[in-house]
N, C-alpha and C positions, 0 to 999 in steps of 0.2 A: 585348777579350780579357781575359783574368784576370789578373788581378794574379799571376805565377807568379816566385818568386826574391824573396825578401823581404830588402829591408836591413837588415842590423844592422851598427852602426856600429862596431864591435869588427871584425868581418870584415873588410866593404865601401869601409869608409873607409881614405885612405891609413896609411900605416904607415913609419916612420923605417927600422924592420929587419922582415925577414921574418920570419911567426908558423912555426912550428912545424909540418909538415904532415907526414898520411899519406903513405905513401911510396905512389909510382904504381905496382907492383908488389902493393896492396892488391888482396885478392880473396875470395870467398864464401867460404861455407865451405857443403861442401854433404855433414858426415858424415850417418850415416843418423840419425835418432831415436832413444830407445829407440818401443816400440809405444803409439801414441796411447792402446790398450785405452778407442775411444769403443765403446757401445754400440750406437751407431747410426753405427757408419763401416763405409764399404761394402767389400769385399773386396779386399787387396792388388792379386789376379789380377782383371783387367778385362773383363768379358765382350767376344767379338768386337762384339757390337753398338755399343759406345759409340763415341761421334767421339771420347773424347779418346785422346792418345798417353800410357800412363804415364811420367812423368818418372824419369831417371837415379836421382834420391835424391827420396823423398818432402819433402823443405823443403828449402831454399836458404836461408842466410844473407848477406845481401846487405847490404857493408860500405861504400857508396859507389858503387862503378865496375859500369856499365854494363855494361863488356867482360863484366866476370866471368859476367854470364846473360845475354848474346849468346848461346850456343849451344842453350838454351831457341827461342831464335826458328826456328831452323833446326832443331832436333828436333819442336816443333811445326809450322812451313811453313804452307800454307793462303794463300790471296788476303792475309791481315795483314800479312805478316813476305814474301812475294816482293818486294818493292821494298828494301828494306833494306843488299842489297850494292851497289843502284845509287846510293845516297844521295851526292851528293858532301859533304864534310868542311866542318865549318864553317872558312871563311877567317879570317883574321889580318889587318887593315889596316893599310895605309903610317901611322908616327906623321905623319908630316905631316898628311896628311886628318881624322885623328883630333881633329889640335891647333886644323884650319881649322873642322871642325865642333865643338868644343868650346867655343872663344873665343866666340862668339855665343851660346852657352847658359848662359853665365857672367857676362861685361862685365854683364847688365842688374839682377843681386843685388848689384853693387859698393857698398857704404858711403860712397867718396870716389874722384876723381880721381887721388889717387895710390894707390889700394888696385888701380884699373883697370890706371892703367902697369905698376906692380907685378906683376900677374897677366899682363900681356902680354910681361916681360922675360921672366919666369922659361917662359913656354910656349915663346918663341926659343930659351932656355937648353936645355929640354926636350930637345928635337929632338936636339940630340948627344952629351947625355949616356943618354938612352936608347937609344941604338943597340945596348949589347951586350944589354941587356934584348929587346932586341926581335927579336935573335939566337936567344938564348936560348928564347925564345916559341916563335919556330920550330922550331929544332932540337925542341922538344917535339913541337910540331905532325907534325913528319916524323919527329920517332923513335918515341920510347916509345909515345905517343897515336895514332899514323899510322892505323891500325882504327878512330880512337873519334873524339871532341869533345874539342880541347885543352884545353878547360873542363870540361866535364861531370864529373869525380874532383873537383875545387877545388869546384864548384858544389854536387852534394849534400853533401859533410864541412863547407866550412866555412861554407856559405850554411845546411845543416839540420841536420845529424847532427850536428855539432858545438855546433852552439847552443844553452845552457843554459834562454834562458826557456820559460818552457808552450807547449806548442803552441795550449790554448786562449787567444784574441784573436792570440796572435804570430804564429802560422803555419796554422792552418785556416781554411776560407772554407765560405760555405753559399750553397744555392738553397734559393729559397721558392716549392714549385710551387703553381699556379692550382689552385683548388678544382676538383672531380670533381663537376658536376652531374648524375652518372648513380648517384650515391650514394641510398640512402634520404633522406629527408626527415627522417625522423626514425630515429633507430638502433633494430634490433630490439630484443626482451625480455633475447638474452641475449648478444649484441656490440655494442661502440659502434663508433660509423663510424670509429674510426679503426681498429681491428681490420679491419674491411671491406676500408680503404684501402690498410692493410699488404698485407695477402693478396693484393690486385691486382698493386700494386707489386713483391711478390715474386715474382711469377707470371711478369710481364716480367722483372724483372732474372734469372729462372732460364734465359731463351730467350736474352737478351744474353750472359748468361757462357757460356753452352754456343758460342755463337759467337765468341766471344773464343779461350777453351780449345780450341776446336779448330781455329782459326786460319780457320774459312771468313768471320770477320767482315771483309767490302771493308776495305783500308786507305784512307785519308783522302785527298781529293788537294784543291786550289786552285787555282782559274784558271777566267775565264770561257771559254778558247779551248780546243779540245785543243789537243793533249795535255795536262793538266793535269798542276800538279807533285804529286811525290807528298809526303807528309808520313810521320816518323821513328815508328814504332811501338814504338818501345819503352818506353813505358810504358804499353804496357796487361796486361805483366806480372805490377804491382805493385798491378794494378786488384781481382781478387778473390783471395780465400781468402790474404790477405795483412794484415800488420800491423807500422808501428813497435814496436821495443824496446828501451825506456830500457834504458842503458848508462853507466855512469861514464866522461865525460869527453868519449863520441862514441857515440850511439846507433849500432844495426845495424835492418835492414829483412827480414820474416823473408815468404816465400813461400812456398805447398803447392801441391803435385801437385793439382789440382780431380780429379784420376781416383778420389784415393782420399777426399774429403771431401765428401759429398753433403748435407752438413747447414748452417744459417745458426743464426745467434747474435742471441737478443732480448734486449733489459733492459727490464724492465719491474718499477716501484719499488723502483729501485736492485738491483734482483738479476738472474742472467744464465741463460739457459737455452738451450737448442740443442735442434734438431728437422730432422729430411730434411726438406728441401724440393723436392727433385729426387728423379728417378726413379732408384736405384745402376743404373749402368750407361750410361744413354740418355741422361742428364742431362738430361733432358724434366722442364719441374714437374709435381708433383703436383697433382691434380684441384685447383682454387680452393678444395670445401668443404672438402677436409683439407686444406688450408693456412688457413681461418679456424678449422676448430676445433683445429688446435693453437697458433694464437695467443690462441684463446681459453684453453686449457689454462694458457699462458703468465701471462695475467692472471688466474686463480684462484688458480695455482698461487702468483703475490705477494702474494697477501691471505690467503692461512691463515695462521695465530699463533699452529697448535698443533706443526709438526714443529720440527726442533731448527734449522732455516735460516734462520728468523723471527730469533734474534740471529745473525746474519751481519753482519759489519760491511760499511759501504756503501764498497764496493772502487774502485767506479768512482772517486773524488775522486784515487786512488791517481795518477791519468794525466793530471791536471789541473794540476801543481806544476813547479816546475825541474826540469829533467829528471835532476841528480843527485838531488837527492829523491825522485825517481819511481827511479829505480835503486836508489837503498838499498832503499825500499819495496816494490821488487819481489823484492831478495835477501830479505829477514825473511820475504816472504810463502812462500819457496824452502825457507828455512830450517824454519821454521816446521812446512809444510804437506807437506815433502819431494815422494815419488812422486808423494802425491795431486793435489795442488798442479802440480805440473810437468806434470800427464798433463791438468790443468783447465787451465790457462794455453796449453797446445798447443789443446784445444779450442777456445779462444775464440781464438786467436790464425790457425787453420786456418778458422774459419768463411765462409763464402763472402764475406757484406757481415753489417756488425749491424744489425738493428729496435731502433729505440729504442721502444716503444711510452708514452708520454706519456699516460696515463689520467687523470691529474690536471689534466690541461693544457686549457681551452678558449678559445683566444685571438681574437681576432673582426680585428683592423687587420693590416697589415701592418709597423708597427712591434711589436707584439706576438708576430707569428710569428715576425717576423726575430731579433729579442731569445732566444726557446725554439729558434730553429733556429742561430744564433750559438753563442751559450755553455751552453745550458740554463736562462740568466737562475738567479736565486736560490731557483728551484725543482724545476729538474729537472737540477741539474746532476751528480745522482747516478746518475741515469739511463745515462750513457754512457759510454764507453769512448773516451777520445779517440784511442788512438794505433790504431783501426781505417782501415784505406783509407778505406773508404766507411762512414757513418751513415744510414743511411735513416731518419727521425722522423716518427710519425705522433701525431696530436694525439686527443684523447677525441671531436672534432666535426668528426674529418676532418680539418684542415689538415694538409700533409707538405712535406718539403723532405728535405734532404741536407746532412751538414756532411764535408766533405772532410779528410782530414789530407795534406800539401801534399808531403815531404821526396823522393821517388822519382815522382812523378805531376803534371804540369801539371795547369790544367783545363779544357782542352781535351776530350782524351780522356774526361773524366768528360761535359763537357755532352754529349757524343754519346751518352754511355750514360743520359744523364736524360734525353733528348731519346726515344730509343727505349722507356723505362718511363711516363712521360707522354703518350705520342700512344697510347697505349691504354687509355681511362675503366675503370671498376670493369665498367659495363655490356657492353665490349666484349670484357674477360676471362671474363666468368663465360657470355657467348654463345663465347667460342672452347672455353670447358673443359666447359661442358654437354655432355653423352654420355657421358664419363667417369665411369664408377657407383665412387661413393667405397668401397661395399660392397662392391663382386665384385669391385675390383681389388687383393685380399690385403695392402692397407694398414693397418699397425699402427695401433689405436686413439690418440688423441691421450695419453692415460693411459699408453700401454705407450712413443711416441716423444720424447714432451717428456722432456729431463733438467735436472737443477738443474747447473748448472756445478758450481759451490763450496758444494754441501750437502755434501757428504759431509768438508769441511774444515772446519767452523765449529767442530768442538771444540778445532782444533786451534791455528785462529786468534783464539779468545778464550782460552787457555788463560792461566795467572797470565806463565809466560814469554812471554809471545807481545807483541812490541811490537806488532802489526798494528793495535789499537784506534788506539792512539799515532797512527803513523803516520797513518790515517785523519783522525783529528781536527785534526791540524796542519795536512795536506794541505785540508779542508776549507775550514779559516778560511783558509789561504792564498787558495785560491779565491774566497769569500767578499770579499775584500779586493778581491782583482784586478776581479773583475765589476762590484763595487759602486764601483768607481774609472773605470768607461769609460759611455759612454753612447752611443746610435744613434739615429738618427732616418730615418726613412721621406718620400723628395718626389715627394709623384704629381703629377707637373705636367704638366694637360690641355691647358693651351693650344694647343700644335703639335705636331709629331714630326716624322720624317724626309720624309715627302712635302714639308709647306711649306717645310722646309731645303734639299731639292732644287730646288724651285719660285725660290726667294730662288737656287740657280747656286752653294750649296757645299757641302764634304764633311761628312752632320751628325756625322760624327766630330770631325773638328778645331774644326768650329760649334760643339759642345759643349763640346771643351775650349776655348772661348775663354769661353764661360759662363763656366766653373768657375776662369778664370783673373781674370774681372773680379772676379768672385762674394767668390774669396777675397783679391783685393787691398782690397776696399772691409770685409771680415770683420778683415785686419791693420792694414789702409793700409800695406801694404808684399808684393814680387811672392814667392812662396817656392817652391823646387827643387820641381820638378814632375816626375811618373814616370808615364809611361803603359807597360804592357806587350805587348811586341809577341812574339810567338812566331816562333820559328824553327826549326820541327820541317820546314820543307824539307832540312835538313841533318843526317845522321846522328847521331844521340842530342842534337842540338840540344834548348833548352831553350828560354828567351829572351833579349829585348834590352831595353834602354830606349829606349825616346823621349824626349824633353826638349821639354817645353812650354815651357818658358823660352826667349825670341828678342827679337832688338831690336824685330821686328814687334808678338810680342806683348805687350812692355812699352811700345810706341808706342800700343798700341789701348788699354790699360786706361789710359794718363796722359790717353788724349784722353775718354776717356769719364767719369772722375775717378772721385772717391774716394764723391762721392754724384749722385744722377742730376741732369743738369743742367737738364734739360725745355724745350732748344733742340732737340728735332728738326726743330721748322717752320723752325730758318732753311736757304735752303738750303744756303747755304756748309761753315757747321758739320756740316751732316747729311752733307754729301757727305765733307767731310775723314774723319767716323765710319768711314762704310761703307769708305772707302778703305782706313785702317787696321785693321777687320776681314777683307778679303780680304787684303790682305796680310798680315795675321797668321794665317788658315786655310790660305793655300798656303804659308808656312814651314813649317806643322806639318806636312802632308801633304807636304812634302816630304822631312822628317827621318823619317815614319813609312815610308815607299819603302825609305829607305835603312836603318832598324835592321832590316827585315823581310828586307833582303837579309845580315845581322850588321855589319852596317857604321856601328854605331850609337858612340860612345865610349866607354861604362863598362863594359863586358867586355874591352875593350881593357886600359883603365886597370887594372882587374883584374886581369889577365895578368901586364902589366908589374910593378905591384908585387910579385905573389906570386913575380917571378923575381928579386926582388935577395935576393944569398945572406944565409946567416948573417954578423952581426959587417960588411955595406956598410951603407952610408949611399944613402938612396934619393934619387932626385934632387928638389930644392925644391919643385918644382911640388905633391909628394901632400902638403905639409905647411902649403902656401898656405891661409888660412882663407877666403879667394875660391873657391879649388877644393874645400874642404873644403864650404862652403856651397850651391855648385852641386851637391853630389851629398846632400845632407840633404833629403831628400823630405819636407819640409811637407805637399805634396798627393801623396797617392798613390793613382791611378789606375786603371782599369779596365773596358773595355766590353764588356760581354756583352748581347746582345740574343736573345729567346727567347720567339717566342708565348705561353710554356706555363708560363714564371717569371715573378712578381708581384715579387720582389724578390731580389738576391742582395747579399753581402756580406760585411767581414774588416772588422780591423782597424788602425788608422794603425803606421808603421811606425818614427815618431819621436815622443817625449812631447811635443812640442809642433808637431805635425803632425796632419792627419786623411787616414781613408780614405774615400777616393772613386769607391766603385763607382757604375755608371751602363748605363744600359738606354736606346736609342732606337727608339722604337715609331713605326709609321708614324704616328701622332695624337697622341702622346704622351712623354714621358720620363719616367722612376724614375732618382734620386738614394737610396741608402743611404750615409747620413755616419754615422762612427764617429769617438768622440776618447773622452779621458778629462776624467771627469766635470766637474772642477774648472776647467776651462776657459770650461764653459758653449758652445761652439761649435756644437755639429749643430743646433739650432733655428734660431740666429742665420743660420747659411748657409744654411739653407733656404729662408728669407725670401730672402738675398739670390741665389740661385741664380733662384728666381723671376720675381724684380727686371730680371737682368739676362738673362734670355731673352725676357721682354716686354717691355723697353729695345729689343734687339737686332731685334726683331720690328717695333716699332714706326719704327726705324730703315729697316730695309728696304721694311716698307709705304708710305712715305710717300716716300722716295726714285723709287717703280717708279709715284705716285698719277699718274694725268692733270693737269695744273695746268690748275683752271677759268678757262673766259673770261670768266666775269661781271666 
């Protein structure tokens, strides 16, 4: 699963006194607009034909809490949102249980003997000076919150909204989808395959959203048995025609009615443009040819260097900065640019999903795609908008992925919506829209539908007052700094997958993190706070949990297996102590991962309790123990997605001297995407040993299960 809730240690970590928090009474804001005045936006009044329902207020300002566009779910209805009243509420656990399951994921980080006592008086301690805190928890749980997720208000402010660094590397994640072998061979005379690839791409995500918006999309359930359980939909809200908006001190999350915005948003060489993509009304796409020729328009329309948008500053870097810097930068652009400005920023900000189109871009590995579909690398990173929902990015030779912005949306819900735009090739679009005469169905010319966002501003944002250049160019080099400070690396390791990890009798989930736990103790020589993310959308507005790879199991298995390979598998004594300590340390993990998936995990607890000790208390010792501070410092931060149809996905680590460790198990295979900063030198180094010690661990098991000959 994805890495969903990202640490920051300002937030996450304990705290002496309570931070300052929105009051739980925060709520949207949903006055009306002034009028978009897009050219190409569809009529207020809805024709009877459409599936969608027009919404109360054409946009929602969404300031956190969930509750607040609850009633979105139920003015909408449909198979999405009927499960939604029956969700039960996420639970609250006994601190005892908390303190039983925490001590084990701690004791094995200890420095000394007495740092261990130490951490174990003060968890005794724990237990009854947390009591009224954990009162308090409650009484939230059954008061104020009693409709919602005791967490979920705490969760998005002070886990996203509230968090100053970029969202590029801190807080977005990407899929790297599988090439389209139903693609030309070579790009015609006058689009490249990635124009091709867009247009397919769009052509599906125009049939997903319409299913979304009109609620007939099945909502999600889990379970191999019926009844299966059902899973929390509310975030497929914040899915389209949606966007973060930097804000001084605490962004907001802004929504549109899809009834009345029938147009997507491209960038392409750093400038923005919008075009219907959907049918006003039916929300059906548009024939496949008028969707490639007006992304073709798109790409002309960036390379002329005679109308006056050619000096347009390169806006996108605007979204790329601290998020107070993105907030100044977006008032100058207000101030600046006034109506016109206000009425282009609602456009791009209404847009369904955005095409990044990458024409410059032809990357051949998948550490190169991951690198253009991550950050934009040091090339295309002007290309994008980062505080849009969804990125859709196609490259000049075809490669596409997706870069997510994180703060209202798990990614969950998004793999279902990649999973549905990739299980239908270029060739399988252009056979469903064939019939469809782009001619006779009174469709505006790509010339008369494409518009330039922010042409008709350029005078106003290069003007002598205009700090916008400014702005741009600091944001830039900021950028530039950040990017050129992290590094990725890509591990296609062919050796086995999930069949032989079955076959060897354990789960290749925890199989894997026991890799990734030997992998990075022989990378330190020392074990470090481990985060795997477990989702808990069985529970209404549920988000997620953590798992904790850290256990005595699996600090037993990496001391036995040492710090370099020992190449005693033939004895048998040895080899069998190994294996013994790997299962026992894959069914600790699988055991902790049962239990966070049920919320029963510790660090949303821990959470809780902190964020309820008042103004001017003193919080109890345990959140300021550097044992317990250390057990929750994610070194390795984790996450498994697996996906026929993605080559690679991936984010960024969530501590400066930690890495991210996203991960893929294919039945014959695994994908490793490590992420650190630069100066460390780490994602190569682990690669090798990630390798290392899955052919260890394989070698291990072979030879354990070998016949012994009777010669």
């Amino acid at each position: 699963m994805l890495r969903q809730g990202i640490q920051r240690s300002r937030i996450l970590a304990a705290n002496t006194t309570k931070k300052s928090l929105p009051s739980s009474s925060s709520s949207t804001s949903s006055s009306s607009l002034p009028s978009l005045l897009r050219t190409m936006s569809a009529s207020s009044s809805t024709p009877t034909s459409s599936p969608f329902k027009p919404w109360p207020h054409p946009m929602v300002e969404s300031h956190g809490d969930y509750r607040a566009e609850a009633y979105l779910e139920d003015h909408i209805g449909g198979k999405l949102y009927e499960k939604q009243h029956s969700l039960p509420k996420l639970p609250i656990p006994s601190i005892s249980d908390t303190i039983a399951k925490f001590l084990p994921t701690a004791l094995p980080l200890a420095k000394s003997e007495e740092e261990k006592q130490s951490l174990v008086k003060a968890s005794e301690e724990f237990e009854g000076q947390a009591v009224e805190l954990q009162m308090r928890l409650v009484e939230r749980k059954e008061g104020e919150m009693k409709d919602s997720s005791w967490l979920q208000l705490w969760w998005n402010t002070l886990g996203y909204l509230q968090v100053r660094d970029p969202v590029v590397v801190n807080v977005s994640y990407f899929f790297h989808f599988s090439d389209d072998g139903t693609l030309p061979q070579t790009p015609t005379s006058d689009k490249s395959l990635g124009v091709l690839r867009a247009a397919s791409l769009l052509y599906s995500t125009a049939q997903f959203r319409q299913l979304v918006a009109s609620g007939n999309l099945p909502h999600e359930a889990i379970g191999r048995k019926e009844p299966k359980t059902p899973l929390c939909s509310a975030a497929y809200k914040y899915m389209f025609n949606a966007c973060r908006v930097p804000r001084k001190d605490e962004d907001s999350y802004r929504i549109y009615d899809p009834s009345l915005n029938s147009h997507v948003i491209v960038a392409c060489g750093g400038k923005f443009y919008s075009f219907d993509f959907v049918e006003k009304g039916s929300g059906e796409p548009v024939p496949l040819e008028v969707m490639e020729d007006r992304l073709k328009m798109c790409v002309e329309m960036s390379k002329g260097g005679d109308d006056e948008s050619s000096s347009l500053p390169m806006l996108g870097y605007l979204t790329s900065d601290d998020r107070d810097i993105c907030a100044a930068a977006r008032e100058e652009l207000l101030r600046v640019g006034g109506s016109k400005m206000q009425q282009a920023l609602e456009v791009l900000e209404s847009g369904a999903v955005l095409i990044c189109l990458d024409e410059n871009e032809s990357p051949v590995s998948k550490k190169q795609t991951s690198e253009i579909l991550w950050t934009g690398n040091s090339t295309s990173g002007h290309n994008r908008w980062f505080d849009k929902s969804i990125q859709l990015i196609c490259t000049n030779n075809g490669k596409a992925g997706m870069n997510g912005e994180h703060s209202m949306m798990d990614g969950m819900p998004v793999v279902g919506f990649c999973d549905y735009i990739t299980k239908k090739s270029y060739a399988d679009v252009a056979s469903q829209s064939n019939g469809r005469d782009a001619n006779s169905g009174g469709y505006e010319s790509a010339y008369e539908n494409v518009k330039d966002i922010f042409g008709d501003c350029t005078a106003e944002l290069t003007a002598p007052e205009s700090n916008v250049v400014t702005y741009v160019s600091q944001t830039k080099s900021n950028y530039d700094d950040l990017i050129s400070a992290h590094e990725l690396e890509v591990q296609s390791f062919c050796g086995y997958g999930s069949n032989a990890i079955k076959k060897m009798g354990y789960s290749p989930d925890a199989y894997v993190q026991m890799a990734m736990q030997l992998a990075t103790y022989r990378l330190w020589g020392e074990q470090g706070g481990t985060y795997e993310a477990t989702q808990v959308r069985p529970f209404l507005q549920g988000r997620t949990e953590t798992t904790r790879t850290v256990s005595p199991a699996s600090a037993k298995f990496i001391e036995t297996m040492g710090l370099r390979p020992k190449r005693d598998e033939t004895d048998a004594l040895k080899r069998t102590e190994k294996v013994e300590c790997l299962r026992e340390a894959v069914s600790s993990h699988a055991k902790y991962i049962g239990a966070a998936a049920k919320a029963m995990g510790v660090d949303r607890h821990f959470l809780g309790l902190a964020l309820s000790v008042k103004d001017g208390e003193s919080a109890p010792p345990l959140f300021s123990h550097p044992l317990y501070a250390r057990s929750k410092t994610w070194r390795v931060s984790t996450s498994h997605l697996t996906h026929p149809r993605f080559d690679s996905w991936g984010y960024g680590e969530v501590t400066p001297d930690g890495v991210g460790l996203a991960y893929s198990i294919h039945p014959s295979n695994c994908m490793f995407c490590i992420t650190a900063l630069r100066k460390h030198d780490w994602p190569d180094r682990l690669s090798h040993l990630l390798e290392e010690a899955l052919l260890e661990m394989q070698t291990l098991n072979d030879l354990d299960k070998a016949p012994t000959s009777k010669l």
